[in-house]
Structures are given as structure tokens and as C-alpha cells.
DOKOL-51181 format. One line per 5 residues: number of its first residue (from 1); their letters; for each residue x, y, z of C-alpha. Coordinates in nm, 2 decimals, always signed. Example, Ala and Ser with C-alpha at 12.3 -4.5 7.8 and 13.67 -1.06 7.14 Angstrom:
2
1 = AS = +1.23:-0.45:+0.78  +1.37:-0.11:+0.71
//
This chain:
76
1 = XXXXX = -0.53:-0.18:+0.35  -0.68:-0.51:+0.49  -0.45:-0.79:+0.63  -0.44:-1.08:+0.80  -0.34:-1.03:+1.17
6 = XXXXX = -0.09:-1.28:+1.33  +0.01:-1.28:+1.70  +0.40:-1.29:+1.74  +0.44:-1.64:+1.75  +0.24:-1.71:+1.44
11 = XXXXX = +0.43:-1.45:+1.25  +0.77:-1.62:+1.39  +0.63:-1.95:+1.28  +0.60:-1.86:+0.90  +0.82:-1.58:+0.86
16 = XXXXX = +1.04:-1.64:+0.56  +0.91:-1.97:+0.46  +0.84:-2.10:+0.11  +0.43:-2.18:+0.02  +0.59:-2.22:-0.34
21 = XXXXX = +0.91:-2.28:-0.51  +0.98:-1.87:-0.56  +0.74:-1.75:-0.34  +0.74:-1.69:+0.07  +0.59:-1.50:+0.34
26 = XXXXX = +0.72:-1.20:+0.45  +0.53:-1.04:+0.73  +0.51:-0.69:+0.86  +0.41:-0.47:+1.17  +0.21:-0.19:+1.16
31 = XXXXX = +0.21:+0.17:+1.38  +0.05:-0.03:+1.68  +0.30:-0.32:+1.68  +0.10:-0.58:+1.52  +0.19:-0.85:+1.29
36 = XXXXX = +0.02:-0.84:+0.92  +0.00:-1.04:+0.57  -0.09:-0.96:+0.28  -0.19:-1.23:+0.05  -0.33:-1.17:-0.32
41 = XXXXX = -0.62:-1.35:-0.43  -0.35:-1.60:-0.65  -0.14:-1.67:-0.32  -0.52:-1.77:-0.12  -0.55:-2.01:-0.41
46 = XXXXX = -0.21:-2.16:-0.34  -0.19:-2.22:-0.03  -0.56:-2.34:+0.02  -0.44:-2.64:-0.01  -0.14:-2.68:+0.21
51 = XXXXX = +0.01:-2.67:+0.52  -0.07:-2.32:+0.54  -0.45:-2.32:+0.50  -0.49:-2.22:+0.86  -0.33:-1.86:+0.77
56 = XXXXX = -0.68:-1.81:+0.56  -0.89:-1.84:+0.91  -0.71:-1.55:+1.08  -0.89:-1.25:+1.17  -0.84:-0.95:+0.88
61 = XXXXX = -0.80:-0.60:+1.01  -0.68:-0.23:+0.90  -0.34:-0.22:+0.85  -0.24:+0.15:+0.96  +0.17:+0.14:+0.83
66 = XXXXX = +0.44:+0.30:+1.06  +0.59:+0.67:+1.07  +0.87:+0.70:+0.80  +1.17:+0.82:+0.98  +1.23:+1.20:+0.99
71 = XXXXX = +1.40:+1.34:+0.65  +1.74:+1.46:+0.70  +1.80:+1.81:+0.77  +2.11:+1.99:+0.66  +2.28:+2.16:+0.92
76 = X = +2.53:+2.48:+0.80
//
């Protein structure tokens, strides 16, 4: 899964802000620690054109998720 990479302080600069009336970002870190968003090819077209434009330059990269946390074991 491709995203685009943000560094900390990008991430904490957009994190939870509108780019339309219903619509905001919501970022997420991967196994290594780094910052990603995902943005479909609808949400490029809307925010090509605002503030936001900038986001659309960041470098892309493999997204590689986190562990899940270990499944409950039942103990007798």
C-alpha cells in the first residue's frame, strides 16, 4: 500500500483538519514509526487546489502496517 510520507511535524500540522466540509485527514504510523496518508484519487482532486496542495509533493513510499496486538488467551 503506497502513501504519502510525512515527518512528525507535518503530520501534527494537518492531523484532524478539514480539506472539505465532511472530510479531514487522518494520518497513521506504520511498523517503523513513520507518518502516512492515504489520499484517493477524488481527495488529490480536492485539495489540488488549496492550502493543502503541498501534501501532493511529498515523497510516497510502502506503507508496511503495525503488529496487531496478541489475541487473548484463556487461562483455566
Amino acid at each position: 500500500m503506497i502513501g504519502y510520507i510525512l515527518t512528525i511535524e507535518e503530520k501534527e500540522q494537518i492531523q484532524g483538519q478539514y480539506y472539505s466540509p465532511y472530510q479531514l485527514f487522518n494520518c497513521v504510523q506504520d511498523i517503523n514509526d513513520m507518518w502516512f496518508l492515504f489520499l484517493s484519487d477524488e481527495d488529490k482532486v480536492e485539495i489540488a487546489t488549496t492550502e493543502w496542495a503541498w501534501i501532493l509533493d511529498l515523497p510516497q513510499g510502502e506503507y508496511t502496517p503495525p503488529l496487531p496486538p496478541p489475541f487473548p488467551t484463556l487461562n483455566a
